[in-house]
N, C-alpha and C positions, 0 to 999 in steps of 0.2 A: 111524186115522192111519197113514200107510207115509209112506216115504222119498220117495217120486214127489211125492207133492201136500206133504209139508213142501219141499222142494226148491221145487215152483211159489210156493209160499204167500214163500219167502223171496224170490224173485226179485220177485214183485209189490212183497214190500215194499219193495225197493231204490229200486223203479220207484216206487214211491208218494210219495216222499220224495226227488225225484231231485235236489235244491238238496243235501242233506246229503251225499247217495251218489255225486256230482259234486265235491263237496269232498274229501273223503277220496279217492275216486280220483285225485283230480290232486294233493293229497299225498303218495299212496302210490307213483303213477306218475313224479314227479320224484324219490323216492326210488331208485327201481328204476332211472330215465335216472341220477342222479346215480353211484350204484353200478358203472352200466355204465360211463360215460364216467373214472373212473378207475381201473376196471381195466384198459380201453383205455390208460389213458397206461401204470398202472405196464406192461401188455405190452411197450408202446413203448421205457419204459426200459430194462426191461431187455433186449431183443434189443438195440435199439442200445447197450448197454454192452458186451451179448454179442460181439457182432460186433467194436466197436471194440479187446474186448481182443484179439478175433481178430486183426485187420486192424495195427493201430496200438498197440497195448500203452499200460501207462501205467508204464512201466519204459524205466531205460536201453538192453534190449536188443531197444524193439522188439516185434510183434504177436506174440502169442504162437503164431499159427497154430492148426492143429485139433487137431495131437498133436505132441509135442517128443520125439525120441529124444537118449539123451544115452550115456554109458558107468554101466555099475551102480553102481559107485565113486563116479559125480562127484556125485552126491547123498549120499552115504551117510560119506565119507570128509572129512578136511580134505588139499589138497592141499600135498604141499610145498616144490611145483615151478609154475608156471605149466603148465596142461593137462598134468600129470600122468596125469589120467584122462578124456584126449582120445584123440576119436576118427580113429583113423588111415585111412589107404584109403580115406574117404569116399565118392570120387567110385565105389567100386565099391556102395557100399551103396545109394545114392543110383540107378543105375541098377535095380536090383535092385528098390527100393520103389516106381521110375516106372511097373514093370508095371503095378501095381494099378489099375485102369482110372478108379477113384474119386478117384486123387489127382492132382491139378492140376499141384504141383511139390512139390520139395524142395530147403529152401533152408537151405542151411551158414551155421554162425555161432561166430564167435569171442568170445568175452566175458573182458574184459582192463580192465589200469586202468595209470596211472600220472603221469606230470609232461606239460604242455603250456605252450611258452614261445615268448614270443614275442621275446625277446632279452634282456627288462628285466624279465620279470616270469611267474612260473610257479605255477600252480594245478594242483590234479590233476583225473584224469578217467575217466569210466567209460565204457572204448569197448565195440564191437563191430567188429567189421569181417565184411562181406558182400559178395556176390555180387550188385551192382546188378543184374544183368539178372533173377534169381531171386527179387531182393525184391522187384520191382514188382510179381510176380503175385499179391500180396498186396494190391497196389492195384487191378488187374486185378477182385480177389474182390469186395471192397468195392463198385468202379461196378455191380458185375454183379448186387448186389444187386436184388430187386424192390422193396423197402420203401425204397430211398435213392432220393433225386427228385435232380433236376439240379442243384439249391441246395448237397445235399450232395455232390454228386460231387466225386474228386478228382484236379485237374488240374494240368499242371508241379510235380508232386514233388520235392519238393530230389531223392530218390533221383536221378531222371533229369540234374541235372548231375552227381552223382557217376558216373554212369555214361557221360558226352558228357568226362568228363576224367582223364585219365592217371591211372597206377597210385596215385600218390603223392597220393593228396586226400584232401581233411577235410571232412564238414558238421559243422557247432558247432551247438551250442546256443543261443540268443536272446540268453541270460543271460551266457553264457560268451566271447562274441562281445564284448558288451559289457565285458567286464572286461578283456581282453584287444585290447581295441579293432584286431578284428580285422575286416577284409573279405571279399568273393570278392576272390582272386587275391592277397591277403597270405602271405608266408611263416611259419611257423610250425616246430618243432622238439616236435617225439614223443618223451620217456623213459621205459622200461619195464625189467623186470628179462627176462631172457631164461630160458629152461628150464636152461640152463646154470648161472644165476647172476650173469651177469654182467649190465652197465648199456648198454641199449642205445639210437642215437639215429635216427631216422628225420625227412628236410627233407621237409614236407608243405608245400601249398598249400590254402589255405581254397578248397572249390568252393564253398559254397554257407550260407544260415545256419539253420537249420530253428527254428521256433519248435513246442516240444513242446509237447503236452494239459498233462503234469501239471508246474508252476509249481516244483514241490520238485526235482526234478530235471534242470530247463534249464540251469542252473549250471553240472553237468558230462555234458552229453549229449553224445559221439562217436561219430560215425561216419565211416570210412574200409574201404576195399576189403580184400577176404578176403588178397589176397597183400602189401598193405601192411602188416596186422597180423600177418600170418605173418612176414616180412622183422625187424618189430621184435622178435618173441615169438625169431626162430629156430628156428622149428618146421615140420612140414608139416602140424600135427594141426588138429583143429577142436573145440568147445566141444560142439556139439549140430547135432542135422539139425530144422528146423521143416518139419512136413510140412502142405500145402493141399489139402483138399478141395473136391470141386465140389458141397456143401453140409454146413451144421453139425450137422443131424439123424444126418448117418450117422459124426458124430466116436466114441460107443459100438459101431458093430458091427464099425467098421477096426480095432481094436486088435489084437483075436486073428488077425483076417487080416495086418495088417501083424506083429506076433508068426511068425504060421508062413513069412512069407516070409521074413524075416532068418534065422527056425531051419534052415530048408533051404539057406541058403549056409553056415550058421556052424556048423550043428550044436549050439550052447550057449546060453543065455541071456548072451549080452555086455552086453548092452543094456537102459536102463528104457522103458519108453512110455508116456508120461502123457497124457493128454486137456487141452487148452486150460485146464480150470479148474481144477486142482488146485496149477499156479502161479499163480493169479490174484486175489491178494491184495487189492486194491482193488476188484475188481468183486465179492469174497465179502463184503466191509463195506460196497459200499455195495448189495448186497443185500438183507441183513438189514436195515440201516436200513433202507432203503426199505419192508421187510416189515413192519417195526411200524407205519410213517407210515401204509400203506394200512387195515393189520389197522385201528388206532385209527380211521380215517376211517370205514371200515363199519361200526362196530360205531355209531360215533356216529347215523351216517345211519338203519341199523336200527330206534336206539332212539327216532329222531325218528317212522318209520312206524309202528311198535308203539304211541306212545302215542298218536298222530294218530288213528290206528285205533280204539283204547283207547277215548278221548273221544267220540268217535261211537257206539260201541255202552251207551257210559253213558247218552248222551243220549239214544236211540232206546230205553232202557229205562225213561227215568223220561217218555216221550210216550207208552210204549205202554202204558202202565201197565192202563188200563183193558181194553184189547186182551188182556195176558196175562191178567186176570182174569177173561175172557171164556173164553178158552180151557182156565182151570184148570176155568171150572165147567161146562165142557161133558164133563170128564174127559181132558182132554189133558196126561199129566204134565207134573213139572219137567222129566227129562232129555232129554224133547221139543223143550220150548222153547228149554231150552239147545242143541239142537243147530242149532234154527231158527237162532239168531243165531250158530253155526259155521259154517252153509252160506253165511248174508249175508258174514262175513267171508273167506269161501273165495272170494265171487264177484267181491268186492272185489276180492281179491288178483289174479284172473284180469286180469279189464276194466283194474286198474293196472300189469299185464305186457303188454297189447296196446297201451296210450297211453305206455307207457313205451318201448318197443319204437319207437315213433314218434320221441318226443323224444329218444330217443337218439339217432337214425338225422340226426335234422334241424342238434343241435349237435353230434354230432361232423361232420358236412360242411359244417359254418360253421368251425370251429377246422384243418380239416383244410386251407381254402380260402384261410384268411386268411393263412399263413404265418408265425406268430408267434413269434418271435426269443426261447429261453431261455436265461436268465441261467447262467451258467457252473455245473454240478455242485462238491461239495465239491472241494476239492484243483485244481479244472480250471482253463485259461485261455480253453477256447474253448466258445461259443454253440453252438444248435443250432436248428433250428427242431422246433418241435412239432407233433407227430402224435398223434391218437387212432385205434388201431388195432380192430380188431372184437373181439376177444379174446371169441370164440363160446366158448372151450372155458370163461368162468367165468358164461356167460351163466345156462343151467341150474340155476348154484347157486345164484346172485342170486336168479331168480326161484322157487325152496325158499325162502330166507328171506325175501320178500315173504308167498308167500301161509302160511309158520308164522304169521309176524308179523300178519296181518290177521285170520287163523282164529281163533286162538290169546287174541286179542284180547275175543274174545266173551265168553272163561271170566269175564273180570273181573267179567262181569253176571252172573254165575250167583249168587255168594251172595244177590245184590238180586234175583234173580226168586224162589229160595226162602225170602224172608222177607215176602213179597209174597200177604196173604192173600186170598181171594174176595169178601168182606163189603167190605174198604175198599177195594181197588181199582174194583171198580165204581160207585162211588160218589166215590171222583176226580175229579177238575178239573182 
């Protein structure tokens, strides 16, 4: 006996019995598509979570872009002044970082809070104030997406009437709008504490009402223009630079580039730079969750092919009964036979990665086709349509734990072929 003709001998047997070996393959192969098609989603989820914190944020201030420079201080310290440890000169850094042939824009932001009234009634509020023409290119990134289809694109931006109307404007929040039962084109009244100290007032006009992603913070979502929150601050400083690249893969190799180019105007470290997810709080929880839901779905799905498998190579030991005792008495070991029924289980595993391969291929471009509308994420107010993406780079593994699972599966026969003597087997029924 060699590995060649046990190899053939086990392939025949699959072939011999192709009702049972047909079952078990299309169990183990809809294990393998099931595997696939939600690794496909969680792929799914999580770029478009990626992206969205990039693009749209799930914070009052806004998409967090690819990298956020800010002053070393303004993290590190409590301020105890409004932009205290704001960035001055901006627009000369700002040029400075445009070289970098990688980055799309960079777009200034002020992040500030205080009273909004409408004559009769005042809530507080947690603005920003931007550069309308700068932030669009953040919507810019977003359509320019290959993974965002036309359904998702994003068209007349509230940003864009802030930007079509005078210094002095406001987009509200859904929530905040309503409380304050304010319109496009309502007057409104701005108070904030100034860098000075003192109480200051700014007469705004509602441009527009923007209804945010996350539901806990529409209450107090402001936005108004970079020189209208400067006017009420009394500053010329800014909070942080949101820098955009012309993709998210290369947010780890800019750092140290954009690092050396600020060191050669400034000669010091003034400045921190952080990568999109190290402020992004919501997309790192629901990460993790996500990470357990899938982890627990695999392992479940696994343990459905394992025993699926399991069960077929029991049965195929208590039919071949006679068969192994054929083979012990011609002098073909145990650790022979056991391995026959590792190679059956190896081949299993193969033929339910090629049919699996299929069925994936077939329901994710049914799910991909149909456009199917999901129900709002934790915290969220807005749907999405689902997409199963190829998510090749977890394919490989999947098909590792198919064929451990099917191989693996054979050992269970092994105590039962070694207590399986030559006299009563052959003699069987």
């Amino acid at each position: 006996m060699n590995i060649f003709k046990l190899t053939y001998l086990s392939l025949k047997n699959l072939f011999r019995n192709s009702r049972r070996t047909l079952i078990t393959v299309l169990v183990s192969s809809s294990g393998f598509a099931a595997l696939a098609i939600v690794s496909g989603y969680m792929d799914f989820t999580f770029y478009g979570l990626k992206e969205l914190t990039i693009c749209k944020g799930f914070t009052s201030g806004g998409g967090n872009g690819h990298i956020e420079l800010f002053n070393k201080d303004y993290a590190l310290k409590e301020e105890h002044y409004p932009l205290e440890y704001g960035i001055s000169e901006y627009q000369t850094l700002q040029s400075c970082i445009e070289t970098d042939k990688n980055v799309i824009a960079t777009i200034p932001r002020i992040e500030f809070n205080g009273l909004i009234s409408n004559g009769d009634k005042s809530i507080s509020f947690l603005g920003t104030g931007i550069e309308p023409k700068k932030e669009i290119m953040l919507i810019k990134y977003w359509n320019n997406l290959s993974a965002v289809t036309n359904k998702d694109k994003i068209v007349n931006t509230p940003i864009e009437k802030l930007y079509n109307n005078s210094d002095n404007s406001v987009l509200l929040g859904e929530e905040m709008a309503k409380v304050l039962d304010a319109k496009p084109g309502s007057d409104l009244m701005l108070m904030s504490t100034t860098v000075d100290g003192a109480v200051n007032v700014v007469d705004v006009t509602v441009a527009g009402i923007s209804k945010n992603p996350m539901k806990s913070i529409d209450r107090y979502y402001l936005v108004t223009n970079l020189k209208t929150a400067q006017n009420l601050l009394q500053t010329d400083k800014i909070s942080k630079i949101v820098l955009v690249l012309n993709s998210t893969d290369k947010t780890n190799s800019e750092i140290p580039l954009i690092a050396n180019i600020i060191n050669r105007k400034y000669n010091q470290s003034l400045f921190t730079i952080l990568p999109w997810h190290k402020n992004a709080e919501y997309y790192q929880s629901i990460r993790d969750a996500y990470n357990i839901i899938f982890s627990f779905t695999g392992i479940i799905v696994v343990v459905i092919v394992f025993l699926s498998c399991t069960n077929t190579m029991l049965m195929a030991t208590m039919e071949r009964v006679r068969e192994i005792g054929v083979m012990k008495a011609i002098g073909i070991s145990n650790s022979w036979i056991t391995l026959m029924f590792l190679i059956e289980g190896f081949f299993i595993g193969l033929f339910s990665i090629v049919f699996g391969m299929v069925l994936k291929y077939i329901f994710s471009s049914i799910i991909n086709n149909i456009g199917f509308n999901m129900p709002p994420p934790p915290g969220m107010s807005m749907t999405y349509i689902l997409q199963i993406f190829s998510a090749s780079q977890y394919l490989p593994w999947i098909s590792i734990l198919v064929i451990i699972s099917t191989t693996f599966s054979g050992l269970i026969s092994v105590r039962r072929i070694k207590n399986i003597s030559i006299v009563s087997s052959l003699t069987h029924v």
